[in-house]
C-alpha positions in Angstrom: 89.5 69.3 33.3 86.9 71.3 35.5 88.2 72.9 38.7 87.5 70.4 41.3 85.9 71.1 44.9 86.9 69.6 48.0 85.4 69.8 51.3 88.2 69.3 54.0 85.7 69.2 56.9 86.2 72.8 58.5 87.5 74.3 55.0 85.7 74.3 51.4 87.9 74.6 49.1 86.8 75.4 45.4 88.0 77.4 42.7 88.6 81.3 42.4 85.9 83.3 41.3 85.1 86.8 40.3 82.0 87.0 38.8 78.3 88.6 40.4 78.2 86.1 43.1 81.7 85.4 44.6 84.7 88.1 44.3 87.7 86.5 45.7 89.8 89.3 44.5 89.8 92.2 47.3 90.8 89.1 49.4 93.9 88.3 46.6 94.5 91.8 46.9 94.4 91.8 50.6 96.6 88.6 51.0 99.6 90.0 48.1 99.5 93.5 49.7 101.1 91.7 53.0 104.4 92.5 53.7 105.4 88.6 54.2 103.5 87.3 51.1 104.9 89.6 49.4 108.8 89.1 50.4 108.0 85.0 49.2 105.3 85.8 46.2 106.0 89.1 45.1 107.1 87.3 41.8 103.5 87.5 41.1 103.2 91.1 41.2 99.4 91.3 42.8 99.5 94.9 43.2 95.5 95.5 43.0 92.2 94.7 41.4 93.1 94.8 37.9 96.2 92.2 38.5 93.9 90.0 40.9 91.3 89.9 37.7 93.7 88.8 35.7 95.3 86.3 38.3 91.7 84.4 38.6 91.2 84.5 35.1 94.6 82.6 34.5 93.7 80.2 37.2 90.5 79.4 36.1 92.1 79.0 32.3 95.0 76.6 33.6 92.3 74.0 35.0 90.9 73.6 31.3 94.5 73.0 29.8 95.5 70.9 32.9 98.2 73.7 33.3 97.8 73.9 36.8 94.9 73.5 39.1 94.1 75.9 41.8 92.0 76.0 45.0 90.5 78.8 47.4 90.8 77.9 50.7 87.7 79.0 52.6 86.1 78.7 55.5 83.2 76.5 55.2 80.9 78.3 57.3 81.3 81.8 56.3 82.9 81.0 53.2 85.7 83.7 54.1 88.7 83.3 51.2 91.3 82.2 54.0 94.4 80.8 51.8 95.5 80.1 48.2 96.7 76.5 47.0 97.9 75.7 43.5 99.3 72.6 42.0 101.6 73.9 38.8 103.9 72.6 36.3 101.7 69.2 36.0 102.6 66.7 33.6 100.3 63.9 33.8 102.2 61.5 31.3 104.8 61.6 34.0 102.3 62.7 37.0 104.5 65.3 38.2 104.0 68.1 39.7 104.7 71.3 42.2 102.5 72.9 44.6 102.6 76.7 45.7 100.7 78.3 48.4 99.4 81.5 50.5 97.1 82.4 53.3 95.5 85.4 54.9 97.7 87.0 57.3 95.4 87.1 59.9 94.9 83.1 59.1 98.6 82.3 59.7 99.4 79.3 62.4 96.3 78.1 62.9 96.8 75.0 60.6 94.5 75.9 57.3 97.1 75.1 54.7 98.1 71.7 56.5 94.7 70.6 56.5 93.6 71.8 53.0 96.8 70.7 51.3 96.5 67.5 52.9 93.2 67.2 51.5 94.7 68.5 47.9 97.5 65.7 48.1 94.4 63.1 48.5 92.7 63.7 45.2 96.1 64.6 43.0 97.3 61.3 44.0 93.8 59.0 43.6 91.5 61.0 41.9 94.0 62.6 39.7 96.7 60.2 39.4 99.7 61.6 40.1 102.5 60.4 42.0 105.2 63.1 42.8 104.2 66.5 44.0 107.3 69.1 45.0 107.5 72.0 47.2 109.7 74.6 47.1 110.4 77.9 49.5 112.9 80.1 50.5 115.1 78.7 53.4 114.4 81.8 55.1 110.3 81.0 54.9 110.0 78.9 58.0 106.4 79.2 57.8 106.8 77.0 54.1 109.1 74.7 56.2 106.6 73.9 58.5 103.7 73.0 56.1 106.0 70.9 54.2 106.9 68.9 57.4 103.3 68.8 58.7 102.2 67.5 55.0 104.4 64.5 54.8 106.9 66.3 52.3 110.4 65.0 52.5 113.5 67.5 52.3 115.4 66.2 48.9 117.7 69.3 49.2 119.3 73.0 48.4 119.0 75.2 45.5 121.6 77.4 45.8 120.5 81.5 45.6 117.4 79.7 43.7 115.6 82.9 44.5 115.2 86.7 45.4 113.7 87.5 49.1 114.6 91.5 49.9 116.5 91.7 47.1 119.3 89.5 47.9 119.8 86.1 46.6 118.7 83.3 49.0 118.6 79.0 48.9 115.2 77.6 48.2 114.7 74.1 50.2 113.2 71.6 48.0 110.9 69.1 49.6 109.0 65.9 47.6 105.6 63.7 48.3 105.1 60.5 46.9 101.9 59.2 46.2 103.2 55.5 48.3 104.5 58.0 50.9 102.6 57.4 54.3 99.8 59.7 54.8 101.1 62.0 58.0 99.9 61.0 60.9 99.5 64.5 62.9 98.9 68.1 61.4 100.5 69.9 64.3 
């Protein structure tokens, strides 16, 4: 499939780029060099140019394969990069699949990855046809708790030391959206 783009009124969100006419990866950079992106992402290992490179090259590889599909959050004005959304593990025989997600420090709170996912959710379930998306964090990531609940996810359960934050083992929440679940109603 090619990368889809969605315009979620304030936000544009299309795919990564870096090629001569949109470089999204000193923002990538910027975003896994954060202290807190880091302590939930650092699995990815973003440590600088050369890593982001090869981070938006595998992104824009996985749309073609239907591997996972990924979308730049940006700001629709100035086009600023402003968060990271990325629907893995998809199984369309079974329409399955797991969403992950980042955003700009300096972005944090002010409701960009509710709205965008939201708008994410839309097309995965009708465009795309899936019909059960999961979301995982570390029980620690309270900022992942609340896009989850602000999104419509609903808490299935516990993984038990699921995951490494600061070196120590830690329980990962697992949340689920159908596509019959109601549509949230308020994106506080």
């Amino acid at each position: 499939m090619e990368p889809v783009e969605i315009n979620a009124g304030e936000y544009y969100l299309r795919a990564f780029r870096h090629d001569d006419r949109v470089d999204d990866v000193p923002a990538i950079v910027e975003a896994f060099a954060d202290e807190e992106t880091n302590r939930y992402l650092g699995n990815l290992e973003i440590t600088g140019p050369g890593a982001a490179e090869i981070y938006v090259q595998f992104l824009t590889t996985s749309w073609k394969h239907d591997h996972r599909w990924s979308w730049a959050v940006c700001d629709a004005t100035t086009a600023e990069l402003l968060a990271g959304i990325v629907v893995r593990d998809i199984d369309l025989k079974t329409g399955v699949g797991e969403v992950m997600c980042w955003s700009q420090p300096r972005h944090r709170g002010k409701g960009v990855l509710p709205t965008a996912l939201n708008s994410i959710l839309g097309w995965v379930y009708g465009g795309a046809g899936l019909h059960r998306i999961a979301y995982r964090h570390a029980a620690s990531n309270k900022a992942s708790q609340r896009v989850a609940e602000k999104c419509g996810f609903t808490l299935e359960g516990r993984l038990r030391e699921e995951t490494i934050v600061d070196e120590q083992r830690e329980d990962q929440l697992l949340w689920s959206r159908l596509a019959t679940d109601p549509y949230p109603e308020q994106l506080r």
